[in-house]
C-alpha positions in Angstrom: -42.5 -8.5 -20.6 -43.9 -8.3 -23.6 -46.8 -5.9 -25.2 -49.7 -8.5 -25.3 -48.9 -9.1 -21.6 -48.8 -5.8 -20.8 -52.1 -4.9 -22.2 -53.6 -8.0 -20.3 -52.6 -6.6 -17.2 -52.8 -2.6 -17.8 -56.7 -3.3 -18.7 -58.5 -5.3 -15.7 -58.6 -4.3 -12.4 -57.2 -7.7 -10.9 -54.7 -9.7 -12.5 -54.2 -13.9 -11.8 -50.9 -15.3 -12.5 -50.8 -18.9 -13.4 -47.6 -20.9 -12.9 -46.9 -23.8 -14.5 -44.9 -27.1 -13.3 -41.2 -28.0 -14.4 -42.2 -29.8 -18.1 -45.8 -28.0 -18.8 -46.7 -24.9 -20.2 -49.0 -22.2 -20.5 -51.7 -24.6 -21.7 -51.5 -26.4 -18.2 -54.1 -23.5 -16.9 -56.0 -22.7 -19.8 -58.9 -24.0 -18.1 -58.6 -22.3 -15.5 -58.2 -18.9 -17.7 -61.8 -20.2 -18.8 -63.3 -20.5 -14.9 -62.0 -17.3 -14.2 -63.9 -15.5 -17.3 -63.6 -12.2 -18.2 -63.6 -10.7 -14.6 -59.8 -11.1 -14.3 -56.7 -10.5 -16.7 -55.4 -13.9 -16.9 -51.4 -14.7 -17.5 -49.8 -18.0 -18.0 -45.9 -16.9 -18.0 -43.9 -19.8 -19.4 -40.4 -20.4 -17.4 -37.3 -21.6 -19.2 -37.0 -24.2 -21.3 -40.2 -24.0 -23.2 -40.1 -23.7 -26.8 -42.1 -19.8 -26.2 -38.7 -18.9 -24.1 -35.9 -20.9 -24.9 -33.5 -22.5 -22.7 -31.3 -20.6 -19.8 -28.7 -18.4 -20.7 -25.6 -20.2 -19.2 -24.0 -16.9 -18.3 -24.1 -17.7 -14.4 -25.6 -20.4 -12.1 -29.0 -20.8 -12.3 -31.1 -19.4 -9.5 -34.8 -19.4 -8.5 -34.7 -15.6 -8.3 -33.8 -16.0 -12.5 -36.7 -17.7 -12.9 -39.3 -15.6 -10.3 -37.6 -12.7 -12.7 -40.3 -12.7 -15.5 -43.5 -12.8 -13.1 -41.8 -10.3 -10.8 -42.5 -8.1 -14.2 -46.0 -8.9 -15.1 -46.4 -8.2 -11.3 -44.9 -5.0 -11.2 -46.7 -4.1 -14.4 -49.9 -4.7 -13.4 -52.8 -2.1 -11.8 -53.5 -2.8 -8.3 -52.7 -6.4 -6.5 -52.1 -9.7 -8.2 -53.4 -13.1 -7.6 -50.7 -16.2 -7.6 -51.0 -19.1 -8.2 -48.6 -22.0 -8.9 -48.0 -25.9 -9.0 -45.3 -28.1 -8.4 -42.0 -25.4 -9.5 -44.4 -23.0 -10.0 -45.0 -23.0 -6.4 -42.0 -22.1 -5.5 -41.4 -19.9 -8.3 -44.4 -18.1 -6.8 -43.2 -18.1 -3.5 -40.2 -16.1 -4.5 -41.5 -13.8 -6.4 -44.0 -13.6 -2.9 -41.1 -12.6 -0.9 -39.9 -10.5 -3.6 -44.0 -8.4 -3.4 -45.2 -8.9 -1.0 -47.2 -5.8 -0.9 -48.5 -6.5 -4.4 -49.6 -10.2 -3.7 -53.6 -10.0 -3.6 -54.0 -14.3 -2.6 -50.9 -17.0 -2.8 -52.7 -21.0 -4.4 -49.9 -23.4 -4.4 -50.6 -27.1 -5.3 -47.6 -29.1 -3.2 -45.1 -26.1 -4.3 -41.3 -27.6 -4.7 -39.9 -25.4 -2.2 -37.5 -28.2 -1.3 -34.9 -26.1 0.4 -38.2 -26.0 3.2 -37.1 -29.8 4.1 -33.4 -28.6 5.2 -35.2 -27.1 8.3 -38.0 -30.1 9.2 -35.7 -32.1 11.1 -35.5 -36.3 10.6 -39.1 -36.0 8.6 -37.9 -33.5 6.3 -34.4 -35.6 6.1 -36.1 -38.2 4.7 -38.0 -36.6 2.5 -34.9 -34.7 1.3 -32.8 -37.6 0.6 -35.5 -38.8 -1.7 -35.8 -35.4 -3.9 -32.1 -35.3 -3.9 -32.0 -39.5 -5.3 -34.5 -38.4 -8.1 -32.7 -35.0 -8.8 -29.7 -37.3 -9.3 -30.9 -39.8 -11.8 -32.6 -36.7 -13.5 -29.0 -35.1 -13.8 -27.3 -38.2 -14.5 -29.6 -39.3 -17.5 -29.3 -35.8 -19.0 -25.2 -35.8 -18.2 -25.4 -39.1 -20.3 -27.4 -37.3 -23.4 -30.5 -40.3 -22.2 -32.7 -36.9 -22.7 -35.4 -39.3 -23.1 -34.6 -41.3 -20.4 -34.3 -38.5 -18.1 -37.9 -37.4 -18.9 -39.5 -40.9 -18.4 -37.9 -40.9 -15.0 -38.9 -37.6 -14.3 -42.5 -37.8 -15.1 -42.7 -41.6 -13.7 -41.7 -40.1 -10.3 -44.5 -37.2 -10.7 -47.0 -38.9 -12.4 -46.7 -42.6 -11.0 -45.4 -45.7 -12.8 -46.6 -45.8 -16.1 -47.8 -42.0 -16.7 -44.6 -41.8 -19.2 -45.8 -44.3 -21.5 -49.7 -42.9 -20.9 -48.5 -39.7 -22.9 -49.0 -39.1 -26.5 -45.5 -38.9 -28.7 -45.7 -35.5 -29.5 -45.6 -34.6 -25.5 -42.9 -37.5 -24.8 -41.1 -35.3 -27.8 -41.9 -32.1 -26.3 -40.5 -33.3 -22.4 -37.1 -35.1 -24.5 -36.5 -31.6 -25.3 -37.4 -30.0 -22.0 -35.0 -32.5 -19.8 -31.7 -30.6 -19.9 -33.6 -27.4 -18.1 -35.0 -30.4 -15.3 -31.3 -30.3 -13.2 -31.5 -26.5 -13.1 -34.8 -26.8 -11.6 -34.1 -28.9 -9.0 -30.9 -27.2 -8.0 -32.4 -24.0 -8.1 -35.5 -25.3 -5.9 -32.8 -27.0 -3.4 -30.5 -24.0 -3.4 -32.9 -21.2 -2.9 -31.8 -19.4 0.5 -35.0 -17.5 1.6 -35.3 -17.9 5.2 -38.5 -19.2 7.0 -39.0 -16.1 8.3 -39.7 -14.3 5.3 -42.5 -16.9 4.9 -44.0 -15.9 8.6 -44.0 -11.8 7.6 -46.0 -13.0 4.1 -49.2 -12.1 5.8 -51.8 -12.7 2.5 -54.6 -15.2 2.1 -52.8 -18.6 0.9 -54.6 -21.5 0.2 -52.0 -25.0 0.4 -53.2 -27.4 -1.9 -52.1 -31.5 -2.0 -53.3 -34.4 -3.4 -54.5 -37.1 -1.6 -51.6 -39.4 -2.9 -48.8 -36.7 -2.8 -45.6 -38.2 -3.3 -43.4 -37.4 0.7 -41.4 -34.3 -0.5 -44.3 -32.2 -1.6 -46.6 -33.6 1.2 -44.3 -32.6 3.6 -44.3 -29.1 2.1 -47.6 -28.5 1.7 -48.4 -29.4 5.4 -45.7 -26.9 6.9 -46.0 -24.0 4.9 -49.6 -23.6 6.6 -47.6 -23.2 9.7 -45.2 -20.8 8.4 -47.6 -18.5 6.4 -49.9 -16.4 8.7 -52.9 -16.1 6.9 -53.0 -19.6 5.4 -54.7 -22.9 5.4 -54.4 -26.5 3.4 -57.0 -28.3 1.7 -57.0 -31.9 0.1 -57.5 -32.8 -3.2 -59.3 -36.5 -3.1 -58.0 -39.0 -5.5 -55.4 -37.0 -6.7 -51.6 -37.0 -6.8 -49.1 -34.6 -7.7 -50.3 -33.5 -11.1 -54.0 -33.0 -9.7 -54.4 -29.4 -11.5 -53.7 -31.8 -15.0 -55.7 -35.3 -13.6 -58.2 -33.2 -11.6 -58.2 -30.2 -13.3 -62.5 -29.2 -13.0 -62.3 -29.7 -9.0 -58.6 -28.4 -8.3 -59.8 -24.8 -10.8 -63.2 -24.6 -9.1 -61.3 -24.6 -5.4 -58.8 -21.5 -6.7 -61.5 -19.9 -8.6 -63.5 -20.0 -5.2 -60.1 -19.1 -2.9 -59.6 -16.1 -5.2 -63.2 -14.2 -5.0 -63.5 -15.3 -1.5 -60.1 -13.2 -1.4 -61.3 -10.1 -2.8 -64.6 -10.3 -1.3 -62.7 -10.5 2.3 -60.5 -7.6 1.1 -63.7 -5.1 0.1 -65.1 -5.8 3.5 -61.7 -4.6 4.8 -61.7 -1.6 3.0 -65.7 -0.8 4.0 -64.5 -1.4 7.3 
C-alpha cells in the first residue's frame, strides 16, 4: 500500500473502501467519495489491469485471493473498522477480502457482486444461470486468445451494459477497455474458481446491504437474491430502472442508498456500544 493511502486511512476514524467493476477504475466512485464528504477516509483501490497497476504478474494462476490482496492492506492499515463496498467483481473481491476480516468489516454494499462460484450450489436455477456466465466467459477468452482485444471488450460490455452500450462509449474509453481485455479471462476464472464455502458467508455476521438492478442480467440476479439468505445480518434492495452498471447509469440514487446504509451502520453500532 502506498503512503498517500496510508495517510487516508491512518487520519479518519472510519474508512470506506470502494471497489470497482472488471473494466472501470477508481473514477467509477468518485461521486460517491463526494456524498460521503469529509466524515470518512475514502479509498478507490484499482485491481489489475488498470493502467495505475499494471497487468498480473503471470508467476502463478490467478486467484481472487490475488486480487482481495491489495484491499486486505488498506484494511489492515486502517484505524478501527472499515466500510466495503463493491460492484460487479468488486463484489466478490469484497466478499473475499470479507472472509479474510471479518472482524474489521464495519458494513458489506455489494451491487449484484460476481460471486459466480455461488451458482455451483443453487441447484437447476443456479445451473442455468451458470452455463450462461460460463458461454460469455468463453467468447471473452476466445476473442482475447484470438488478439480480437477489441472485440473481446465489445462483447464484454454488450453483455453488461445491453446491446449497444459498446458503441454508446466515447473512443478514448473503447481504447482504454481494448487494453483492459486480456485481464477480463482472469476475472472470470478467478470469480468461477474461488473456493470459499457458503458457510463462511453464514459466520459473516455484519450489516450487508444486497443491491440489483431492476433489469439485472440472470447470473448476478441470482446472486444478489441468495446471498441475503446466506449472510445473517443482511437484506436486498432494488434499484428501479437500472441494470447491471446502475452505480455508473444510476449513480445519484445507487450513492445516496450506500451513503444512507453506511451511517445507518454506525449509528446502529454506537447504540450497541451505549448499550
Amino acid at each position: 500500500m502506498n503512503s498517500t493511502i496510508a495517510s487516508q486511512v491512518f487520519s479518519y476514524a472510519t474508512t470506506v473502501i470502494a471497489l470497482h467493476c472488471s473494466g472501470s477504475g477508481a473514477a467509477q466512485w468518485r461521486k460517491l467519495g463526494e456524498a460521503l464528504g469529509s466524515r470518512h477516509a475514502f479509498v478507490a483501490p484499482e485491481h489489475y489491469g488498470c493502467d495505475s497497476t499494471g497487468p498480473w504478474s503471470g508467476e502463478r494462476a490467478f486467484t481472487l485471493a490475488d486480487e482481495a490482496a491489495r484491499t486486505i492492506g488498506i484494511i489492515d492499515a486502517a484505524r478501527g473498522k472499515v466500510h466495503l463496498v463493491g460492484h460487479s467483481y468488486g463484489g466478490g473481491v469484497a466478499l473475499r477480502a470479507a472472509v479474510e476480516r471479518p472482524e474489521r468489516i464495519a458494513s458489506l454494499t455489494l451491487y449484484e457482486p460476481s460471486a459466480f462460484h455461488l451458482l455451483k450450489v443453487m441447484g437447476a436455477h443456479g445451473a442455468h444461470a451458470l452455463a450462461e456466465i460460463i458461454a460469455i466467459s468463453k467468447r471473452t477468452a476466445d476473442g482475447v486468445s484470438r488478439g480480437d482485444y477489441r472485440g473481446a471488450a465489445a462483447s464484454f460490455v454488450d453483455y453488461w451494459g445491453g446491446r449497444g452500450a459498446w458503441e454508446a462509449l466515447r473512443p478514448s474509453v473503447q481504447a482504454a477497455l481494448t487494453r483492459w481485455a486480456p485481464k477480463a479471462p482472469l476475472d472470470f476464472r478467478a470469480l468461477l474458481d474461488e473456493r470459499t464455502p457458503t458457510s463462511a458467508y453464514t459466520s459473516l455476521s455484519v450489516p450487508a446491504l444486497i443491491l440489483r438492478g431492476q433489469h439485472a442480467p440472470l447470473p448476478t440476479r441470482a446472486i444478489a437474491e441468495r446471498l441475503p439468505m446466506l449472510l445473517p445480518a443482511a437484506r436486498l434492495a432494488i434499484v428501479e430502472g437500472a441494470g447491471h452498471m446502475g452505480p455508473l447509469t444510476h449513480a445519484d440514487k445507487v450513492n445516496a442508498t450506500i451513503v444512507r446504509h453506511i451511517a445507518e451502520s454506525e449509528t446502529a453500532a454506537w447504540a450497541g456500544r451505549l448499550g
